[in-house]
VEXDREN-2710 file (C-alpha; in Angstrom, 1 decimal):
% VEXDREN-2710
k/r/px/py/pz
1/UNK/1.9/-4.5/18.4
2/UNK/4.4/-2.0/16.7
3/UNK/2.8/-0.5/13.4
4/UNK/-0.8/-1.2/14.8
5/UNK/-3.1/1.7/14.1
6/UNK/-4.8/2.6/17.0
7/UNK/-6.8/5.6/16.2
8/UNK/-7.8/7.4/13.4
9/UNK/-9.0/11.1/13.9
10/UNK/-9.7/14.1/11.1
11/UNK/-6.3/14.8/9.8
12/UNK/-4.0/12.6/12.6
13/UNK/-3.9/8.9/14.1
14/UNK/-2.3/7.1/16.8
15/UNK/0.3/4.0/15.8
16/UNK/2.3/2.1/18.4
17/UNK/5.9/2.3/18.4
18/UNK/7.9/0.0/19.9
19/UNK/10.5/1.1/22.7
20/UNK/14.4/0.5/22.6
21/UNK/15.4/-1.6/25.8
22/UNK/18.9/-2.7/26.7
23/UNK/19.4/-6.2/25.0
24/UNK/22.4/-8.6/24.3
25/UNK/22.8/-9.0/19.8
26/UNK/24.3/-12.6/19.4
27/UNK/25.3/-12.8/15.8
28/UNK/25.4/-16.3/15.1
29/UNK/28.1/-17.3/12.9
30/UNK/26.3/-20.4/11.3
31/UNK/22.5/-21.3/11.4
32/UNK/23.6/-24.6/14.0
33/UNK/25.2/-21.9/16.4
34/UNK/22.1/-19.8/15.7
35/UNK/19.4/-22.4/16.4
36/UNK/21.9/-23.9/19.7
37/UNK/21.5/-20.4/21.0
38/UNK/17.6/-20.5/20.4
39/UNK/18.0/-24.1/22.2
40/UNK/20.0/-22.9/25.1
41/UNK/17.8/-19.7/25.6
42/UNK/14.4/-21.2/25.5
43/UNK/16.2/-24.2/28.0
44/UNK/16.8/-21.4/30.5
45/UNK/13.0/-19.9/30.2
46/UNK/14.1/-17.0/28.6
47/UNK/12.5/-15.1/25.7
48/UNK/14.3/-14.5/22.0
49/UNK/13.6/-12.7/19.1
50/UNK/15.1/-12.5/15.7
51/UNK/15.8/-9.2/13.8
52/UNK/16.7/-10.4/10.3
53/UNK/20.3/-12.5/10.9
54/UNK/20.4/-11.2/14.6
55/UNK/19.2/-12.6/17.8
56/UNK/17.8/-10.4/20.8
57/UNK/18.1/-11.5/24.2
58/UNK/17.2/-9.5/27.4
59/UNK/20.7/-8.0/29.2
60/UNK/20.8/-10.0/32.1
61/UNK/23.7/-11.8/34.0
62/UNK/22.6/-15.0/33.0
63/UNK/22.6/-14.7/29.5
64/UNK/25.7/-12.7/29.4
65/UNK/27.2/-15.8/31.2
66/UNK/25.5/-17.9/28.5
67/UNK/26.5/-16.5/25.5
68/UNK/30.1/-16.5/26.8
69/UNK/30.5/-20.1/27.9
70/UNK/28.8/-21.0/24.1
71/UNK/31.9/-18.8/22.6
72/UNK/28.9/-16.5/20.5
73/UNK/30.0/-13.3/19.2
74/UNK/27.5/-10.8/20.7
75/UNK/27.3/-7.2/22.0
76/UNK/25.3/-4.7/23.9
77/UNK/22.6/-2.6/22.6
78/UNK/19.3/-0.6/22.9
79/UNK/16.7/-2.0/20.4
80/UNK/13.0/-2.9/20.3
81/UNK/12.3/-6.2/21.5
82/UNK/9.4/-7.9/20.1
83/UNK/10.0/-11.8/21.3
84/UNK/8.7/-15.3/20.0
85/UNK/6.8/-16.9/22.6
86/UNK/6.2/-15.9/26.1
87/UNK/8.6/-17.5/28.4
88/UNK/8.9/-17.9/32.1
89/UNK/11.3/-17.3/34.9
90/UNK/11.9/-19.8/37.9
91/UNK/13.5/-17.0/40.1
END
């Protein structure tokens, strides 16, 4: 998990970082919109994670299509994503 120490030595130590991966940012407009993308995502098997008012999903075709057909306001980005849950693909 980012932050976790994983070794301490004399004078240095080891703590994980997390790694920036491409990911779509929905910013929700309203906490309905924000918990119907949650609804939609998790409906498609798909994990989420939140990053303060911002939702990370991964940059796939399918949630691109998504998040357009809900009318979302989102964008492209590179950020460490650290989802809720586990979810599971069908394909």
């Amino acid at each position: 998990m980012p932050g976790e120490v994983l070794h301490v030595g004399d004078g240095w130590y080891v703590v994980v970082e997390a790694a920036a991966e491409a990911v779509l940012m929905v910013m929700p407009r309203t906490r309905e919109e924000a918990l119907r993308v949650a609804f939609e995502v998790g409906n498609r098997h798909f994990t989420l994670a939140v990053d303060g008012a911002r939702l990370l999903v991964p940059d796939d075709p399918a949630m691109e299509r998504l998040l357009t057909r809900l009318g979302v306001r989102f964008e492209r980005t590179r950020a460490a994503f650290l989802p809720l849950g586990h979810g599971h693909r069908h394909d």
